[in-house]
N, C-alpha and C positions, 0 to 999 in steps of 0.2 A: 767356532762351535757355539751354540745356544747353548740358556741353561738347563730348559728339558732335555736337549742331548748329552748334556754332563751329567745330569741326572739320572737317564736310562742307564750308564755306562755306570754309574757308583751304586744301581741297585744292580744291577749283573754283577757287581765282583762282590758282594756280601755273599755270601755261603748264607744256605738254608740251615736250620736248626737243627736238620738231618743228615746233612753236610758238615757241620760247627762241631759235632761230637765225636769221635774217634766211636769206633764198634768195641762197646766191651765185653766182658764176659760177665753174665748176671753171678752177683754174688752169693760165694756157697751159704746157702742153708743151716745154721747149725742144727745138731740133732737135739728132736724133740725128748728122747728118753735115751741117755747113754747106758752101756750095757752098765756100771758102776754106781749109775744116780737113778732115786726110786724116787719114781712117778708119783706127783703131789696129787692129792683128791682132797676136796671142799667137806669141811672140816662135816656139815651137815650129813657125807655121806658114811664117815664112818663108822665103824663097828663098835660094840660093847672094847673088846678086847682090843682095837688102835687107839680107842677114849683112853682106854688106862696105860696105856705104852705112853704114849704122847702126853699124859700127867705126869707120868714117870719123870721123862725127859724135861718136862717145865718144870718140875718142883729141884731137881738137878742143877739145872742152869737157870732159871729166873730166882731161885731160894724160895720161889711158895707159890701160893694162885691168888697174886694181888691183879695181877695183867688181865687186860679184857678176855686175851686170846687162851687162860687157865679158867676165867670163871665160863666161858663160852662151851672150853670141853668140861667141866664139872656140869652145867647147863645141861647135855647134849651126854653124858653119863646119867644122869638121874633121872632123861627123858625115857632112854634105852633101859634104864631097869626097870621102870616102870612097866613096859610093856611086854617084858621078859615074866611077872608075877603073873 
């Protein structure tokens, strides 16, 4: 045998890429919103009343509104009463 004919015969036995991979099953999805876990919204769109909830909860657990993400919603409260006068 030549070496172009060794050569035809060693690309015939490579498996194509689509060949190389076994078929599998696309993997599950986790869920976007479980019935237990409440959907997060960008902090810009909340309300008067989730501003003060979600103070609530950082002055609780951070100990005050040193954090960017307290002075953000104090920010985003004072913007919301204002437009409430």
């Amino acid at each position: 045998m030549s070496e172009k004919e060794e050569k035809k015969e060693e690309v015939k036995a490579k498996p194509t890429a689509s060949e190389a991979k076994p078929a599998e099953a696309p993997a599950a999805k986790p869920a976007a919103a479980e019935p237990g876990e409440a959907k997060k919204v960008k902090l810009s769109q909340l309300s008067l009343k989730e501003v003060e909830e979600e103070l609530k909860k950082t002055q609780e657990k951070m100990g005050g509104f040193h954090s960017q993400y307290a002075r953000f919603l104090l920010n985003r409260k004072r913007v919301l009463s204002q437009k409430t006068k």
